[in-house]
Short mmCIF file of the C-alpha atoms (twelve columns), coordinates in Angstrom:
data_MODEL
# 
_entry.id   MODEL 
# 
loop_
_atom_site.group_PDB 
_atom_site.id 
_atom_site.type_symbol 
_atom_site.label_atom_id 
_atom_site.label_alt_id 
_atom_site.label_comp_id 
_atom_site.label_asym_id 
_atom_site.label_seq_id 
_atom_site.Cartn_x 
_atom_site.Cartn_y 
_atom_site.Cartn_z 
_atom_site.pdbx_PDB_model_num 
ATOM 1   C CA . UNK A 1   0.000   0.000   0.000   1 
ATOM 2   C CA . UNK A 2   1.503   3.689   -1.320  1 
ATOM 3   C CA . UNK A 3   0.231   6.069   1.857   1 
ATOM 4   C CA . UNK A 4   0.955   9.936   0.954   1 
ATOM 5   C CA . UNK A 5   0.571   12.773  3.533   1 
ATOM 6   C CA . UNK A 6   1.400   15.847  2.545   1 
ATOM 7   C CA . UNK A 7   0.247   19.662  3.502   1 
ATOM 8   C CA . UNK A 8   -0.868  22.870  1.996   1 
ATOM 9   C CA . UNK A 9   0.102   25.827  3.679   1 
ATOM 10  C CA . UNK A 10  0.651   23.297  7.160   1 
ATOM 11  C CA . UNK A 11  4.088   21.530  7.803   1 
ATOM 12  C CA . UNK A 12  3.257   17.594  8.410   1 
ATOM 13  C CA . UNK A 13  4.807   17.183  11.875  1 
ATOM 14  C CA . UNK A 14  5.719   13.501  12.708  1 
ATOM 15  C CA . UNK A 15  2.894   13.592  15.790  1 
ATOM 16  C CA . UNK A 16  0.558   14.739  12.582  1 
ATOM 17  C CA . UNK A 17  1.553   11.772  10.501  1 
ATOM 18  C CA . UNK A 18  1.163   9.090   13.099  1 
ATOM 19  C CA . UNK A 19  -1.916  10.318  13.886  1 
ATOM 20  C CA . UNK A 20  -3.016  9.947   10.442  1 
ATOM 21  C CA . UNK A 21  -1.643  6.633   9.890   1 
ATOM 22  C CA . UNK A 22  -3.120  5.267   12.960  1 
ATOM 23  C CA . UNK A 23  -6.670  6.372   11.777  1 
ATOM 24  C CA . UNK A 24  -6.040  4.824   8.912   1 
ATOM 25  C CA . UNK A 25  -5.485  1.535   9.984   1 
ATOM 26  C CA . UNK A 26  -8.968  0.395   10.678  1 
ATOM 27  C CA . UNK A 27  -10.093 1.526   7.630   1 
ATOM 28  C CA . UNK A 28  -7.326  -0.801  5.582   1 
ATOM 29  C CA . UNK A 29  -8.545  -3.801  8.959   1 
ATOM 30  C CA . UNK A 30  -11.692 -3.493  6.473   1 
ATOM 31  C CA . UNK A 31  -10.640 -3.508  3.426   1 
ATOM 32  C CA . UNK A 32  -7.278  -5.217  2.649   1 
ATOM 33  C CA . UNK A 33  -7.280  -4.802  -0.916  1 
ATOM 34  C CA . UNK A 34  -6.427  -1.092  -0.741  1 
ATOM 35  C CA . UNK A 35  -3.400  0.065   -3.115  1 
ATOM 36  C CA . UNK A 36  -3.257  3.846   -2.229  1 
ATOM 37  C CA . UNK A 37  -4.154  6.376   0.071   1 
ATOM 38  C CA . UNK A 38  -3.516  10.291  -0.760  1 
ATOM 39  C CA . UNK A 39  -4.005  12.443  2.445   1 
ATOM 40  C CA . UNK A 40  -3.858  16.638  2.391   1 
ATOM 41  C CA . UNK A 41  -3.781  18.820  5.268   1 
ATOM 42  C CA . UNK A 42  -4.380  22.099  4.911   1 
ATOM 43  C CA . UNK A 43  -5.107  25.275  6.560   1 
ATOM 44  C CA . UNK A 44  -7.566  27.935  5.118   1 
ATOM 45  C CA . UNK A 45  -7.580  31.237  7.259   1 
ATOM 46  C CA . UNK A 46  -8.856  29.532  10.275  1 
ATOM 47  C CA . UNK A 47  -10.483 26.460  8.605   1 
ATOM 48  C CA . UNK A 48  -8.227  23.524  9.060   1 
ATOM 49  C CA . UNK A 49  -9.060  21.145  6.318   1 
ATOM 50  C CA . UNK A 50  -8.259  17.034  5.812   1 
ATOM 51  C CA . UNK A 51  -9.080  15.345  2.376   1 
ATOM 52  C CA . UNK A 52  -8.120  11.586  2.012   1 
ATOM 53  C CA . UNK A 53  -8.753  10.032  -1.479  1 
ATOM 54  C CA . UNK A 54  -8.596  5.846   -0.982  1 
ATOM 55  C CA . UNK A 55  -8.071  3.925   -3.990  1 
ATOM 56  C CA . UNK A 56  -9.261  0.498   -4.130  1 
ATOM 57  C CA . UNK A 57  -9.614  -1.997  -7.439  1 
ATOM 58  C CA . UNK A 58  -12.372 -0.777  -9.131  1 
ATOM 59  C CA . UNK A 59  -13.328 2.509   -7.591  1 
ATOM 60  C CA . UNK A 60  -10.988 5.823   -5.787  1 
ATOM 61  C CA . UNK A 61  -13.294 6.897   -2.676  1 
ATOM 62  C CA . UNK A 62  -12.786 10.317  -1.253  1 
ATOM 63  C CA . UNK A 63  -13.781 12.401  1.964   1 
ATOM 64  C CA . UNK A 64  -13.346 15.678  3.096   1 
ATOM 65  C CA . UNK A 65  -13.737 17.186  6.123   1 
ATOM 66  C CA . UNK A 66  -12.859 20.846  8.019   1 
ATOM 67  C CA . UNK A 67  -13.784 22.325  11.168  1 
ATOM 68  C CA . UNK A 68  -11.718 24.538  13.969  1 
ATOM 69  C CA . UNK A 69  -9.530  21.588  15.373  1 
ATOM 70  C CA . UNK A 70  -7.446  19.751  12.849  1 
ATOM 71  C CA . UNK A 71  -7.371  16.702  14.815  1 
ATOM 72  C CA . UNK A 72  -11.453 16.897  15.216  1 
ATOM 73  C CA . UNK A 73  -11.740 17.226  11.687  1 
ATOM 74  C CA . UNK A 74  -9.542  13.533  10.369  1 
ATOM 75  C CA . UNK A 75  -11.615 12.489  13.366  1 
ATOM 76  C CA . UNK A 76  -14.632 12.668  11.375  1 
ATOM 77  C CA . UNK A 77  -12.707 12.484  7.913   1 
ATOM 78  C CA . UNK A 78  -11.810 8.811   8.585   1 
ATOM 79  C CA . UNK A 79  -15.490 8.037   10.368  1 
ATOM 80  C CA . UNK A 80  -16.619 9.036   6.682   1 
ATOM 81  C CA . UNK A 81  -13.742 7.067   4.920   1 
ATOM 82  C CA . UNK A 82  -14.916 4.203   7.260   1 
ATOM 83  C CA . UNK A 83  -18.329 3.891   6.615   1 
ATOM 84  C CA . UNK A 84  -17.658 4.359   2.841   1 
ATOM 85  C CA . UNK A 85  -15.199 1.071   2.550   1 
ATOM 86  C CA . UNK A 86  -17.562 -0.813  4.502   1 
ATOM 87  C CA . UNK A 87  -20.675 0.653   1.917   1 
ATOM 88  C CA . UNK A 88  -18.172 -0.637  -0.778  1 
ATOM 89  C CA . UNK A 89  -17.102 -3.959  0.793   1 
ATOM 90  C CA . UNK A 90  -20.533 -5.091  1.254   1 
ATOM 91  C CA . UNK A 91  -21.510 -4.272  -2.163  1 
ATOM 92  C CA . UNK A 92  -19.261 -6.130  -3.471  1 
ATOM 93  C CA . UNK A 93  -19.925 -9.281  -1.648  1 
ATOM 94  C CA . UNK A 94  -23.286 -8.605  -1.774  1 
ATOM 95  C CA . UNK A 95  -22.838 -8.585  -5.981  1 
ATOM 96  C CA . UNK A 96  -20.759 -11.910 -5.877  1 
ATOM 97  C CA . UNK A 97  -23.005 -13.512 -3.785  1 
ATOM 98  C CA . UNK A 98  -26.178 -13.094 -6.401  1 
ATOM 99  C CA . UNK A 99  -24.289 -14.751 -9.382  1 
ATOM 100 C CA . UNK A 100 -26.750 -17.468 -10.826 1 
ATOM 101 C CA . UNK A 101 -25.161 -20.649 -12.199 1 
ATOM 102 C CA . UNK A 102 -25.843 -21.296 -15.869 1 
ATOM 103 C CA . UNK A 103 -27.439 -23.674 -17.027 1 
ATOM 104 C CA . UNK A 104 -26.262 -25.917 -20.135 1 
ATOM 105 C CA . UNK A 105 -28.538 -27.057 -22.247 1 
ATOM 106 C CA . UNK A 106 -28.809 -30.752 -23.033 1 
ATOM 107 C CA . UNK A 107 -28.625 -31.587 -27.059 1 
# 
């Protein structure tokens, strides 16, 4: 898995990063089949903003989230995240399980 932090107008301190990578690892508990994760931090006048774009075979989810509080706001960024791979996840099993077998036909 490729995981990419990087910030806009924010330096990514190391507490910032582990932060970020330990939210993160429910999300890939979930869903093991992740190849990439983009994350951007950024700071807006006094908007702190987190945007995390997961991509998975087949689909590239993203969330975004601001708010006062930085740490609040990945908080609720990877709550979002979350519930999306799990959305996904079941959809796909959900899809694989309603396959119908063919049936040959008999000459």
């Amino acid at each position: 898995m490729n995981l990419q932090i990087s910030g806009h107008h924010i330096e990514v301190t190391p507490a910032l990063r582990e932060y970020v990578e330990n939210k993160l690892d429910p999300v890939i508990r979930h869903f093991d089949k992740v190849t990439g994760v983009n994350v951007v931090l950024s700071v807006e006048k006094l908007k702190q903003k987190a945007e995390v774009t997961v991509h998975v075979p087949g689909k590239d989810m993203h969330a975004e989230e601001s708010g006062d509080d930085l740490y609040a706001a990945i908080d609720t960024l990877f709550d979002k995240l979350d519930r999306q791979v799990q959305k996904y996840k079941q959809k796909i099993q959900d899809h694989h399980r309603g396959e119908k077998p063919t049936l040959e036909v008999a000459e």
